[in-house]
Every structure is written in structure tokens, then in C-alpha cells.
N, C-alpha and C positions, 0 to 999 in steps of 0.2 A: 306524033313525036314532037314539034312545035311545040305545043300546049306543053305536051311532059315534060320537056325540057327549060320551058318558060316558068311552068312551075317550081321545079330543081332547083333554077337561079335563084328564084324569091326565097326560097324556103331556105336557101345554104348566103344568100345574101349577109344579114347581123350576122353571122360568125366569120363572115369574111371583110366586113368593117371593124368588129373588135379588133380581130389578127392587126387590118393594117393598124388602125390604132396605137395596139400596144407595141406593134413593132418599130411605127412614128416615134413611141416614146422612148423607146429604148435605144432606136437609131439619134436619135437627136441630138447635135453636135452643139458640144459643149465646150466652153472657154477653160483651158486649166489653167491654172494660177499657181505662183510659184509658193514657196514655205512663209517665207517673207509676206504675209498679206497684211495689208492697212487697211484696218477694219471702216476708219474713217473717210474712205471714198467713196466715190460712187459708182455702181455696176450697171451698166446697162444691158448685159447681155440678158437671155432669156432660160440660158443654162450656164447654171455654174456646176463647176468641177472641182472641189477642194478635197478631195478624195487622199487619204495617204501623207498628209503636211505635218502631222504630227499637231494640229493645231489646239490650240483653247477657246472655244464663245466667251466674248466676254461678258459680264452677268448686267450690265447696262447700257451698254453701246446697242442700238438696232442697226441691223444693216441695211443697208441703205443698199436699194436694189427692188426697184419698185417691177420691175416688169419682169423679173427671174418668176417662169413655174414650174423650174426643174430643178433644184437644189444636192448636191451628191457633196456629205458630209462624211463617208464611208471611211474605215478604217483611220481613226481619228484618237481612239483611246477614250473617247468622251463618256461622261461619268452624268451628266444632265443636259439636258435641254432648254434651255433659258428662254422664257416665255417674253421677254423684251427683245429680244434677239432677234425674234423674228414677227416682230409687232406691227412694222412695216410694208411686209412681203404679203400684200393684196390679191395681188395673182398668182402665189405659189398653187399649186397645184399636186407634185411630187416631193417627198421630201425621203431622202437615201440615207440611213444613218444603220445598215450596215456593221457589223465590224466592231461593231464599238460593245462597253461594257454599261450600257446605262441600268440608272438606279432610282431615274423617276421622268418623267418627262412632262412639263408644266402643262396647265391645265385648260390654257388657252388655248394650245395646238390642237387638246383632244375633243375642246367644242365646234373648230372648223369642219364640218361635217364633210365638205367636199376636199379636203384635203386629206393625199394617199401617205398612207406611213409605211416606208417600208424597212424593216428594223427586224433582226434577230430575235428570235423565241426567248425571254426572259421573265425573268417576275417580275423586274421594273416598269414593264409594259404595264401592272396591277392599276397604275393609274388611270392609265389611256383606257384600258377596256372600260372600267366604271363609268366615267365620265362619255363615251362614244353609245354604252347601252343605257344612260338614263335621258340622254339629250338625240341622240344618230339613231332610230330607231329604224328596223328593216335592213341594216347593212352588218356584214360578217365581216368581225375585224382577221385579219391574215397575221401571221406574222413567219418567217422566211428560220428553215433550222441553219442553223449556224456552218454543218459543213457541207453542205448539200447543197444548200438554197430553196430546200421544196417549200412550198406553202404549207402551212398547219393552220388550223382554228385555233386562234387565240385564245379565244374561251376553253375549250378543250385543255391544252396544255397548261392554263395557269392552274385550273382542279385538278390534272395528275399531279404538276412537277412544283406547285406555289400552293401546299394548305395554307390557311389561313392562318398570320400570328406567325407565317414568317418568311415573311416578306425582307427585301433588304435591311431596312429602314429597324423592321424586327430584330431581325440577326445582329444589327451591330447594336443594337442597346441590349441586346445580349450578352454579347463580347464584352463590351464596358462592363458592364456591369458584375462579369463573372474577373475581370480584371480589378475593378475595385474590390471586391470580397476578398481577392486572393494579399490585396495589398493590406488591405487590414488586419485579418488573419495574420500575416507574415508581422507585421508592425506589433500585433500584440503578441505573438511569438518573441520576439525579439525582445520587446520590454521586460518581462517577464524573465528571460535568459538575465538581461543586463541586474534586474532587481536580485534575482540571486545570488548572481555576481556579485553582489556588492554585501548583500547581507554575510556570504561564506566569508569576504575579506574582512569584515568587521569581528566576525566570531573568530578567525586565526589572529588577529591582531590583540583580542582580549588575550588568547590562551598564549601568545607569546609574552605582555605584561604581566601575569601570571609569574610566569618560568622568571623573568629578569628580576622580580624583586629579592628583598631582602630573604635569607635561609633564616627558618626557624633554630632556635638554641636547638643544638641534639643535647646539651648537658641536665637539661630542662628534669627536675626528678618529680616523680610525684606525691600529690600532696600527704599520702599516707604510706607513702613508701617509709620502711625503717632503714634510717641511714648509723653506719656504725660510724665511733668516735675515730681520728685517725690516730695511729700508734703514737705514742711518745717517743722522741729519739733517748737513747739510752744514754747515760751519765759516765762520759767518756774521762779516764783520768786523766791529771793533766799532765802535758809534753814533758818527758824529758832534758829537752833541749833547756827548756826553759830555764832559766838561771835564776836562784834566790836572791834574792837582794838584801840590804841590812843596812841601817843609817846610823852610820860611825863620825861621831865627833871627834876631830882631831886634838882639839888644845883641851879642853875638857877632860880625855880623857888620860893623858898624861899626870894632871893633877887629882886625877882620882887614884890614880897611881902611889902617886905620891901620900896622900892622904892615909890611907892606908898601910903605907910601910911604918909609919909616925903611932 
């Protein structure tokens, strides 16, 4: 029984240094830091905790935090990984990023071979696997499902759920680009409307200058038309009213008078 049991220990031993291991790492008390963090100090703790701050990496500043190899970046909204950022962090070891929505993650993190990534199932992970299976050879990358936590193969899920060509990075120069077509499209639509527009008002402006000018003669006859004489007014007699006239010499005619009696 000795022996059988001396055997037992050996044999169930490595899976009971793993356990404590990963339960060391998971127990492992960590500094939390408030929202307010200045990037530009120094961390000496060997776990950090910025889990939940709402924060930003900044895309130049390294942190400064030479002896941190637990890093919890979780539930952070983070969109990248900024490969200066953690240029520094020599002894990193864990790195918890969680929660977040990443869309690439620099290329320097994914050559640390000994360094653990533990990150949500996405297709921005498309970098990290590449670069961990052309340089990390032997090692199965993980990556944790979003509502769960379970482990998945990396590799597995980025060939169901990430065909090729499209990728984040894909899809948004997709976007754009079906966004500028539509702008164009719409711009030459428009023009087009407006050119119309302008041509209709030029043709009702003719046909109103049209209408305003001068009215042609209606008396206008034509050139072989037979036009008759107009009547003559008739030869009206003349007034009664009228009164005769006569030019009577007065002294003259006395002495003709006279003349006469002799």
C-alpha cells in the first residue's frame, strides 16, 4: 500500500502544482487604483488592478512599472493595445484585457512568447494568433467567450466566426467606402436635379418673353386678298337753314336808280 500510494502522490503531483499555480495567480493581491490615474508615475506593485476606470492607454507614454507581472486592464472599453505602452513591463507575465472591444493588438506583445493573453474571443485577436504561430511555436493560443469565460481555441474560432477579408480593419474600409459611393451617387443626383432646374426655368422665362411682346396687326390683309372700294358718301343737298347771301351796294345802287328813270 506504501508504494501504491507513494506512487498516487507522484503521479497526481504536476496537476496539483498547476491547481496551486493558477490559483497563486488568480489569488494574487492586487493594488486597485482609482479612475484618476497618472500615467507618468511610478508602480512598484507586482499586481496592478485598473480593471473598470473607464481608462485610455496612451499611444506614447510607457508605463512605468518595471516589476508589475500581473496587469488587469479589464472592462476598460479599449479599442487597441499600444505596443509602447507596455515596452517597459519586463516581467509582465499576465496580461487581463477582458471586457474590452479590441480591434488589433500590437505586434510586440504577440512576440513575447511567455507572456499570457487573456482577452475575449474576437477577430481582432487575427493579429496575435499570426504572429504567436509564426514566432511561439508548440503553444495553443486560448482565448476566454465573452459571457461565459470558457476557454475556446483561438485558432478554431477565428475560422468559424473571422473568414478572411474581414476582419475589423476589413469591415470598416467597407463601411467607408460603401459610405462614399452613396455620397457620390447622392451629389450626382442632386446635380443633376439642380441642372434641370435651371434649364426648366430658362425655357418658362423664354415662353413668358414670348407672351409680353408686341401683338401682331390683326388688320394685317393678305397679299392677294380682293379688297373692295369703300362706298362713296352720297351728295347730301344742302341745309335749309342755310341762308343766301347777296352783295348789295348801297350808294351805287340809288344812282342806278336814277339813271334809269332819265
Amino acid at each position: 500500500m506504501g508504494s501504491t500510494g507513494a506512487g498516487l502522490l507522484w503521479s497526481c503531483l504536476p496537476m496539483l502544482l498547476a491547481l496551486l499555480h493558477e490559483s497563486g495567480s488568480q489569488d494574487l493581491t492586487c493594488t486597485v487604483y482609482a479612475s484618476n490615474v497618472d500615467w507618468t508615475q511610478t508602480f512598484n506593485d507586482t499586481c496592478l488592478n485598473f480593471s473598470g476606470l473607464g481608462l485610455s492607454l496612451p499611444q506614447s507614454q510607457p508605463l512605468k512599472a518595471r516589476h508589475a507581472q500581473v496587469l488587469d486592464l479589464s472592462k476598460n472599453n479599449l479599442r487597441v493595445l499600444p505596443g509602447v505602452f507596455f515596452a517597459n513591463l519586463e516581467k509582465l507575465q499576465t496580461l487581463i484585457v477582458t471586457h474590452n472591444h479590441l480591434d488589433s493588438v500590437d505586434g510586440s506583445l504577440a512576440l513575447r512568447c511567455d507572456l499570457e493573453l487573456r482577452a475575449d474571443c474576437s477577430c481582432g485577436l487575427a493579429s496575435w494568433q499570426n504572429v504567436r504561430q509564426n514566432n511561439c511555436s508548440g503553444q495553443q493560443q486560448l482565448c476566454l467567450h465573452p459571457v461565459t469565460a470558457a476557454p475556446r481555441n483561438l485558432s478554431t474560432f477565428l475560422q468559424v466566426s473571422c473568414p478572411p477579408g474581414w476582419a475589423p480593419g476589413s469591415i470598416g474600409a467597407l463601411v467607408a467606402g460603401t459610405i462614399f459611393l452613396a455620397l457620390a451617387v447622392g451629389g450626382s443626383v442632386l446635380a443633376w436635379r439642380l441642372r434641370r432646374r435651371h434649364v426648366g426655368k430658362q425655357g418658362l422665362s423664354k415662353v413668358q418673353n414670348s407672351h409680353d411682346g408686341p401683338t401682331p396687326v390683326t388688320d394685317f390683309l393678305p397679299r392677294y386678298s380682293s379688297r373692295q372700294p369703300r362706298p362713296k358718301a352720297p351728295d347730301l343737298p344742302p341745309n335749309r337753314s342755310t341762308m343766301d347771301y347777296e352783295n348789295v351796294f348801297i350808294g351805287q345802287a340809288a344812282e342806278d336808280c336814277s339813271w334809269s328813270a332819265a
